[in-house]
N, C-alpha and C positions, 0 to 999 in steps of 0.2 A: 758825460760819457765815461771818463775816467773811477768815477765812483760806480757806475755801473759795474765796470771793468771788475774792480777791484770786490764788488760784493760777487760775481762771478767766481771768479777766482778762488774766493774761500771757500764758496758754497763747492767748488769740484777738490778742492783741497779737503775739503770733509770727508765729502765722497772716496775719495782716493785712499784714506786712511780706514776705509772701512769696505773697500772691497780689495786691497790688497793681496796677496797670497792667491788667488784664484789661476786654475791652470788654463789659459783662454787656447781656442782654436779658431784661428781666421779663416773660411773655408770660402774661397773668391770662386764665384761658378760662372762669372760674367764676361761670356769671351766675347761676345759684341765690344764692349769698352773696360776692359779688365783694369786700365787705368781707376776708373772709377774707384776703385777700392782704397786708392790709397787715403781718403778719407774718411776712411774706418779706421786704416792704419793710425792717422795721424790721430785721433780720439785716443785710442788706446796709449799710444806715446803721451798723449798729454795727458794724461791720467795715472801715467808712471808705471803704467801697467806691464809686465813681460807676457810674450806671445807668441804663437804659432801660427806658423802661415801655409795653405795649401792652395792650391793653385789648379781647378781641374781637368783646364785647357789645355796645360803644361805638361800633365801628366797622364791627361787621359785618361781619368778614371776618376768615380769617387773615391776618399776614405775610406778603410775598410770599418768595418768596428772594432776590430782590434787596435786598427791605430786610432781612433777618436777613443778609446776607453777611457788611456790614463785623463783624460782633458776635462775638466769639472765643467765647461760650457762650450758648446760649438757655436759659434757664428754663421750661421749659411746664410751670401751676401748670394744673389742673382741677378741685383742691380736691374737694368734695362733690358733684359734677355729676356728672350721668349721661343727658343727654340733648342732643341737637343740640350737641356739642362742634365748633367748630372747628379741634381737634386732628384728626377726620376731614371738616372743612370742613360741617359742618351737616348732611351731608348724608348720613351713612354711608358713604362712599369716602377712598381714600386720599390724604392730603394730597402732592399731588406738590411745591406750593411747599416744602416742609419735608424730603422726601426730595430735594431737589435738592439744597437747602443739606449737607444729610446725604452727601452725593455729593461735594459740593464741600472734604470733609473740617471742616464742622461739628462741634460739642459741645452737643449735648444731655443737659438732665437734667428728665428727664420726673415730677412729680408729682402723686400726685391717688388718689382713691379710683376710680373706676368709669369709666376712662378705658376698658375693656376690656367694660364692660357696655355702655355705650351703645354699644359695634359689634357683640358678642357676643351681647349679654342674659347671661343663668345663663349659669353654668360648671355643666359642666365643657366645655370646650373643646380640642381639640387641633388645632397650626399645623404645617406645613410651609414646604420650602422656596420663594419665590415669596411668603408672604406677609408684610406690613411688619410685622407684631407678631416674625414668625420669624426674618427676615433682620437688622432692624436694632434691635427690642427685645433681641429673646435671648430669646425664650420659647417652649420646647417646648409647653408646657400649662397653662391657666386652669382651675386644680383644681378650688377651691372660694372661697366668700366667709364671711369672718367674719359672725358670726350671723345667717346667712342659712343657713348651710349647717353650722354646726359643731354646738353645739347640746346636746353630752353633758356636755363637761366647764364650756362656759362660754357665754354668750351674746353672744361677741364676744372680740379679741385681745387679751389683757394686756398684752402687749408684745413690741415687735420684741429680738433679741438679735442682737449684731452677729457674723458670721461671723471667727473669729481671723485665716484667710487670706487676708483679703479684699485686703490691700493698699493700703487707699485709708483706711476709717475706721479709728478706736481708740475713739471714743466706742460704749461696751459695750452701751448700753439706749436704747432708743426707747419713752417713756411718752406718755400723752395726757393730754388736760384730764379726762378722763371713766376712768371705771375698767376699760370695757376698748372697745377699736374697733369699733366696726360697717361692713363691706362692705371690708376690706381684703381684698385677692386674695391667696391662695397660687399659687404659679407654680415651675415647672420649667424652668430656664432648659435653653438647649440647650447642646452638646457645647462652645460655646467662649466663653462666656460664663462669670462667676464670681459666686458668691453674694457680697451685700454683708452682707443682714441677714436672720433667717430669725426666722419666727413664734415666740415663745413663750410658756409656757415650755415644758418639754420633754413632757410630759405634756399639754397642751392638743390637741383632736382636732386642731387644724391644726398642732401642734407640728414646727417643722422644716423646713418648707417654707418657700423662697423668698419674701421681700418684697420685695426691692430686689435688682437684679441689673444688672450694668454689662458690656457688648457691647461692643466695633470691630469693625465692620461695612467693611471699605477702610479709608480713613482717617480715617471719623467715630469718635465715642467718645461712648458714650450711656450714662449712669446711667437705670435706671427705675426708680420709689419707687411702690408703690401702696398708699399711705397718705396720709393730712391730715394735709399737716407745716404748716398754719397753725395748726393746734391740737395741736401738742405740750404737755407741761405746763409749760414753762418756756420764756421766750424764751431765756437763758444756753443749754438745749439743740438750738434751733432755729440759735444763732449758732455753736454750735460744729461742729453736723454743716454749715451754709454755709460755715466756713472750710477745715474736714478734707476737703469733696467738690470745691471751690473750689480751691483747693490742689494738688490732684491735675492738674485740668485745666491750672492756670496753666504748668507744666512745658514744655505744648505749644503757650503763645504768645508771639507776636514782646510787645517793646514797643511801648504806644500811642501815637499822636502824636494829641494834643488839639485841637481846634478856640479858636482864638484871637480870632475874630473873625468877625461875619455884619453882610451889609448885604442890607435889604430892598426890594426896590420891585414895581409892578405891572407887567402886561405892556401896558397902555392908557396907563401915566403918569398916570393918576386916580387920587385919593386918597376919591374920592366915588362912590355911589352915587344915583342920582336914575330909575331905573326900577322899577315894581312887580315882586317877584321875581327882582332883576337882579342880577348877579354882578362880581366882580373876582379876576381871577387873582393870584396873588402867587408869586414868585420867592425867590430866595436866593441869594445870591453867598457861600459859606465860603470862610476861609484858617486854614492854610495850604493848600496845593492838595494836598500831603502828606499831609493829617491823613488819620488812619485811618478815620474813621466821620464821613463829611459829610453822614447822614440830619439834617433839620429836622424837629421836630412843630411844627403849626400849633394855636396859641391864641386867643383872645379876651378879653382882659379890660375894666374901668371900663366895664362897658356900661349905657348909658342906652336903646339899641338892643336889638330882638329880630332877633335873626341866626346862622350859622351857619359855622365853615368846616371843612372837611375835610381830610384830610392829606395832600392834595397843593397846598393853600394856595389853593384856591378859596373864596372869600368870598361866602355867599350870605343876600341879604336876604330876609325872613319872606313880605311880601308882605300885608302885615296892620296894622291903627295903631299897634300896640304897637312896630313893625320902625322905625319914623321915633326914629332921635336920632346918638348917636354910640357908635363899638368900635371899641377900642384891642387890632389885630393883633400877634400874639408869636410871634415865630419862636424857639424854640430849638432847640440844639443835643442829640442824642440820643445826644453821648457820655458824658454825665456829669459835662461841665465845668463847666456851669451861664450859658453864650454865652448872652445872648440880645440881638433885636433887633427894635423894636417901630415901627409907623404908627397913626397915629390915622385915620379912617374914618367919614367924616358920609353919613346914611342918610335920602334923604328919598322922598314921594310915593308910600309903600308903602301907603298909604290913609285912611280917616278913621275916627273914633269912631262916625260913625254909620252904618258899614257894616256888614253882615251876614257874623259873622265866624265861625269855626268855631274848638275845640280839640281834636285828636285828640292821647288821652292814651295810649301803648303800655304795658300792665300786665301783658304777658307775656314772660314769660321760659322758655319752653314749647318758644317757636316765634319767637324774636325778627324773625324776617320778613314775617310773616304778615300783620302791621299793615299795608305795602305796599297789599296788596290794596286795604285800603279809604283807603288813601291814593289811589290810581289811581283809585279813585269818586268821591273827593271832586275831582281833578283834572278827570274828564274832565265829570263835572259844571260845572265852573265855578263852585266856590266859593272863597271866601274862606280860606284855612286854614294853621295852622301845627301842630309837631309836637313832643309833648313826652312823651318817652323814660324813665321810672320802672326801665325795666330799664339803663340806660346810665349814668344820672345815681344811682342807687340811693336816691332820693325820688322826693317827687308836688311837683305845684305847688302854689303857698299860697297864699294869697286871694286877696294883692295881685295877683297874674296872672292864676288866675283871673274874675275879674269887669269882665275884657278884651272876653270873648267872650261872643256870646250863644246858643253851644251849648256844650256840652261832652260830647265822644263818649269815655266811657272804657273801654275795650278789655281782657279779660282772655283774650280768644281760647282757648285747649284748656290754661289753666295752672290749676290748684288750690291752690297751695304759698304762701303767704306773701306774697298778692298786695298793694301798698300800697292798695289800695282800702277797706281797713277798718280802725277805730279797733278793737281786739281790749281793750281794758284795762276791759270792763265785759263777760262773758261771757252775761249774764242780759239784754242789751240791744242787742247787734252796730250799730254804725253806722257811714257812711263816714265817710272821713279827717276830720277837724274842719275842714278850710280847703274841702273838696269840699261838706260838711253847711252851711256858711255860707253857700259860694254858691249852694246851694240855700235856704236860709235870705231869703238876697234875692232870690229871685224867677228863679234859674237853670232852666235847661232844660237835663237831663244826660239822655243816652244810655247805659246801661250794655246793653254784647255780651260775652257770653261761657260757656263750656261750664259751668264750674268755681268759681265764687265763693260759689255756697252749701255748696261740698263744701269749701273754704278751711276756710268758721267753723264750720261745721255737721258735718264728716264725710254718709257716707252719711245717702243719705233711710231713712226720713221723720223729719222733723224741723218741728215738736215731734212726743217719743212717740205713736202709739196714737188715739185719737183727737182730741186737744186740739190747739188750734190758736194762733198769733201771736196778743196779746191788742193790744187798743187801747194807747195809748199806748206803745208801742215805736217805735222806728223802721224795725221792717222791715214793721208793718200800717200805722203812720201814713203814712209817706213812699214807700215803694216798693209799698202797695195790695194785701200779699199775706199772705192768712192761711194757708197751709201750703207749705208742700217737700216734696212730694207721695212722689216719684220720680224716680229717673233713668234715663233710655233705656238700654237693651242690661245695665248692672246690675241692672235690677230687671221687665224685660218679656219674662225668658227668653232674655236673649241676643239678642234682635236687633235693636232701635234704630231710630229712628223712619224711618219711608219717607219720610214729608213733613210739611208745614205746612200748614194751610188754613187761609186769613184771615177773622176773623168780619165779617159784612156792616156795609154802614153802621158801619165805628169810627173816621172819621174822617180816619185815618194812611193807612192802605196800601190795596192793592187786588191788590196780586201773589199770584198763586197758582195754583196750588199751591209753595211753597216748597220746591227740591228740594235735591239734593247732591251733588257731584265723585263722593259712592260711594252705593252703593244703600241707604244707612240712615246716621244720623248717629246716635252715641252718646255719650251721657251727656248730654242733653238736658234741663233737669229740667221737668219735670208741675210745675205750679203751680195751688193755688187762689184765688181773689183777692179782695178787700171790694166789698162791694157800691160803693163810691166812686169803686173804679177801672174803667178800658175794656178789657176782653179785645180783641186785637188779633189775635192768632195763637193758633190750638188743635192740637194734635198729631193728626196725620193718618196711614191715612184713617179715614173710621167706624169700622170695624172694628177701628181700633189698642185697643189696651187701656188706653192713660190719653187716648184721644178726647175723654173731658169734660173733662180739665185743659190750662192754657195756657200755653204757650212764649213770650209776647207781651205784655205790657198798657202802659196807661199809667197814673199817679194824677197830684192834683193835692194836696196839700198846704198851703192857707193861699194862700200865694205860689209855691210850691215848683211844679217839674214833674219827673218823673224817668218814662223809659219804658228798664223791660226787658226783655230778649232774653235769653234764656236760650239761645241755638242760635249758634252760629260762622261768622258774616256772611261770613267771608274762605272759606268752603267753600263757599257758593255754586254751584249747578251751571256758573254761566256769569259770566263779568265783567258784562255785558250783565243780567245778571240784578240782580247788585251794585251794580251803577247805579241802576238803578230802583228799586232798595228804598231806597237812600241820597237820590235823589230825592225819592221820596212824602214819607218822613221829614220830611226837611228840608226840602222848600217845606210842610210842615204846621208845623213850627216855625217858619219863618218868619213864618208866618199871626200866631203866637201876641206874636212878638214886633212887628211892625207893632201889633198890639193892645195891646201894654205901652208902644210909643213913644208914643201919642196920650198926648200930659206929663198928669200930674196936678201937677209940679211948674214951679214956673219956676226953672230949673237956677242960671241968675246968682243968685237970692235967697237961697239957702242957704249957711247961712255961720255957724262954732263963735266963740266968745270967753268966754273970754279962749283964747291958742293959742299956746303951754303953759297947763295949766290946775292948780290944786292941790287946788278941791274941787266948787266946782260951775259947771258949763255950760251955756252958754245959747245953744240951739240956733235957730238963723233960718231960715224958711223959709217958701213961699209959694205955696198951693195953685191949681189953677188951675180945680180943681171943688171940691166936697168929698166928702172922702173920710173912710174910720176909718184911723188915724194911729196906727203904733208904730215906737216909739224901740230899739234895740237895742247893745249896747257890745260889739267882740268886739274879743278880741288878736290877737295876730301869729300867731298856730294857727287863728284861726279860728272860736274857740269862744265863743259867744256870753256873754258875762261880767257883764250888766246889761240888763235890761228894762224899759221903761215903756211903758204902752198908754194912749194921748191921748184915748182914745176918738174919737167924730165931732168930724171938724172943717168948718167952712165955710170956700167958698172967699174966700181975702184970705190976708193977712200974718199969721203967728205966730208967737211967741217960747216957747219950752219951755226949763225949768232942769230940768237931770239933775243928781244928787249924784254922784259919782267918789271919794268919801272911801273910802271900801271896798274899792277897788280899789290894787295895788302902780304905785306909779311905771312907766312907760314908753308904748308907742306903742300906741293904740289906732283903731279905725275905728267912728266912730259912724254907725249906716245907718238913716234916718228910711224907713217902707216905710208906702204909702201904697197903697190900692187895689192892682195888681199890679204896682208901681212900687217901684222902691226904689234909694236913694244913698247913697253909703258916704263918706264926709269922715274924715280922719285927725286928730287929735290926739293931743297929747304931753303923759302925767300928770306931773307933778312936786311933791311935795310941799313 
């Protein structure tokens, strides 16, 4: 194995010295598991290669052509994705940015499983001339899909076999992490295109057909791969087909000339921000004026600030308490040289601690835009609010940020797949994230929209079986008030999905109604039944719907806790005007609630941990300003609550409580004394 190793080794050390100098562009479209990419990344790093990275999740958008110009080869990874690709602009149409480049005699090499579903759907498909799969793919025909469509001999592709006349590779076998592929395309390239790799083995019903097939098109030169090369079964094989496909291209570029140096500044000469929501342009002077690739990305780091910049160096403040401190601007260089050059950025008068703030959290990765919508309500609203991105960032927020705001709207809009919204590691018990569960824990008020979050953990309704329902002490009866997962619209009411919504009277929240939709029925809606503890809000309409007794709507209350769900896709809304007003009612009733939480049961200056560092037990200060019933809580850096003591009633005046911490491992925790609907979280550090 060792000598294997080792003739490996040279043979990519060859490689390396002979496609060096090339301007690469990583271009990750994979927001299903955008992780995946990193084993492209890591090819290119062992290959010594410098690179560019784009992200179009992140950014929301594709490349433009102007920014892929200077770049001698784009990468377009799409990995496991098969919906709203930016490869056709979100949108189902043709990426003109990308066929310009393509024009401009570009190098493309196209990767990904279902790059052709999400414009397609099923195969079998057939293209002509006039269309961009035809013209500058090379694809006469989208046969079939590995185990989708094969079926006899195997339920999915064993492996690719490399074509002897391909010209380009020598690496013979294409395997995977898994024993055989799911949804790889068989394809017929057209009359002047050349097979790279083809399905097999030779007896497998998709045996023989096209996997990988490499086009010029004018002067572009495009590999397409439709397969998940982030999940080959070996990085050694992931680096060796990047040097062998890499290689080929290098042939057809100039050498690169590097970026040596960047200077920064703004276009105000302000190094500060001191307006709510206010911005600062940023600039970049590169040299040499030669250099080949003088795109900048724009960064953020050492932030004591909540802020944002985009990449064309626009610097924009939150507009929220959190947004007041300082961030440290980073320009670099996106040729791979590793240039960079940084401004520091003081952030101030973006508001205060006790302003009524909002969190919208986007947990879709479905319809990564969609979220807009109700961002432009909470806009034209007039609230307080910032934005934090799970599909971009590929996390949720932890506590510490969380317990900023005093709503949190989290959003799963029309996704089902793998949404961060749920702790999945206890299947007998489903609960949100542990940092989302804590801040409800202290006394948050979360928002959960969305089509899809019970079909995530649950699969198809009904769930629980038959007639049994959520039992007490769970957390999806305790905290979310709901004893069944009844159904879902248009799957289980015959196909047609719900007309409307009708608000139940007097509950409080809303008043909007009929709640209507952009199309004449909204599906996959789920029927909910609820505990008698919580408030039915919204019921599936109209009368005569067939789950009319169950509800799309409610709220519970939890101890301290408040959590109201929406089971229906706020952002469909028949009218913006309409999205407003429900984000309204909403939220000036949450505000109601929190006005009710500010009236202190504490006096905020009294409370106070020691010893801080601590090694066994803490004595906690604090100082009631009614009395209340008083409990102590210890959670970690997840969130998870790790330590309970309940004080029982206290009168109001001064109090000292000792916790024991012996039991717990060394590091940083937040002790949160909750009191009537009131609750404070103080940090300390275990050390034994």
């Amino acid at each position: 194995m060792k000598k294997l190793y080792t003739i490996l080794t040279v043979i990519l050390l060859f490689a390396t010295l002979s496609i060096q100098s090339q301007s690469i562009l990583l271009v990750n479209d994979n927001g299903k598991n955008p992780e995946r990419a990193d084993a492209l990344k890591t090819a290119l790093n062992d290959l010594g290669l410098p690179f560019s990275y784009f992200n179009t999740v992140e950014k929301n958008a594709s490349p433009t052509a102007d920014y892929m110009d200077p770049f001698d080869v784009v990468i377009w990874y799409t990995g496991n994705d098969s919906g709203g690709l930016y490869l056709w602009n979100a949108s189902d149409t043709v990426n003109t940015e990308l066929k310009t480049y393509l024009d401009n005699g570009g190098m493309l090499w196209l990767q990904g499983l279902d790059f052709l579903y999400d414009l397609y759907k099923g195969a079998p498909d057939t293209f002509s001339t006039g269309d961009f799969v035809y013209d500058y793919l090379g694809i006469s025909t989208y046969v079939a899909q590995s185990h989708k469509d094969d079926g006899v001999y195997s339920d999915g592709v064993p492996f690719f076999e490399v074509d002897t006349a391909n010209g380009i590779f020598s690496l013979d076998t294409l395997k995977w992490a898994w024993n055989v592929l799911w949804y790889a395309d068989a394809l017929i390239p057209v009359d002047s295109a050349k097979v790279l790799y083809k399905m097999g083995p030779a007896e497998y019903d998709l045996g023989g057909y096209a996997g990988a097939i490499y086009n010029e098109p004018g002067d572009a030169k495009i590999m397409t791969f439709a397969i998940e090369t982030g999940k080959l079964d070996a990085q050694w094989r992931l680096d060796t087909l990047f040097a062998q496909g890499l290689r080929y291209f290098k042939q057809f570029v100039s050498d690169v000339i590097l970026v040596d140096s960047i200077a920064i500044n703004t276009t105000s000469g302000k190094n500060t921000i001191d307006e709510k929501g206010g911005t600062l342009q940023f600039e970049a002077t590169v040299l040499p004026e030669n250099a080949s690739n003088k795109i900048i990305g724009w960064s953020l780091e050492n932030n004591t600030a909540n802020a944002s910049i985009d990449q064309n160096g626009l610097l924009k403040a939150s507009g929220v308490s959190i947004g007041n401190g300082t961030v440290t601007v980073v320009a670099t260089a996106l040729d791979g040289s590793g240039v960079t050059a940084s401004m520091d950025v003081t952030i101030t008068n973006q508001g205060e601690a006790s302003d009524y703030e909002i969190l919208l959290v986007n947990d879709n990765a479905n319809g990564t835009d969609r979220y807009l919508v109700l961002e432009t309500a909470l806009k034209n609203n007039e609230y307080n609010y910032t934005v934090y991105n799970t599909v971009s960032t590929n996390t949720y927020p932890d506590f510490d940020y969380l317990v900023n705001f005093d709503v949190v709207i989290w959003y799963t809009g029309n996704d089902g797949v793998d949404l961060k919204l749920w702790d999945v590691s206890d299947s007998t018990d489903f609960k949100f994230n542990a940092p989302l569960k804590s801040y409800l824990d202290q006394g948050g008020i979360v928002w959960l929209q969305g089509l899809d979050f019970f079909y995530d953990v649950f699969g198809a309704a009904p769930y629980p079986e038959g007639d049994a329902e959520f039992a007490a002490g769970t957390f999806i009866y305790d905290y979310m008030g709901i004893k069944k997962y009844v159904a879902q619209t248009k799957a289980d009411d015959g196909g047609q999905g719900v007309p409307q919504l009708d608000v139940v009277t007097d509950n409080g929240f809303c008043e909007l109604t009929p709640v209507l939709w952009k199309y004449t029925t909204m599906w996959y809606v789920d029927a909910l039944s609820i505990t008698d503890n919580a408030v039915g809000i919204y019921k599936l309409g109209p009368n005569d719907y067939v789950y009319n007794p169950f509800y799309a709507g409610l709220f519970n209350r939890n101890g301290i806790s408040k959590l109201m769900t929406f089971t229906f896709e706020t952002a469909r809304l028949d009218s913006q005007d309409n999205t407003d007003e429900l984000f309204y009612e909403v939220l000036e009733a949450f505000r109601a609630i929190v006005d009710d939480i500010n009236n202190p049961v504490f006096d905020n200056s009294s409370i106070s941990l020691y010893p801080n560092p601590v090694s066994d037990l803490l004595k906690v200060n604090y100082s009631l300003l009614q009395n209340s019933d008083v409990i102590i809580n210890v959670t970690n850096i997840n969130g998870e609550v790790v330590f309970t003591q309940n004080e029982g009633n206290k009168f109001e005046g001064q109090h000292i409580s000792v916790i024991n911490l012996n039991s717990l491992n060394n590091g940083l925790y937040f002790v949160n004394i909750i009191a009537g609907d009131q609750a404070i979280a103080k940090k300390v550090v275990l050390i034994k």
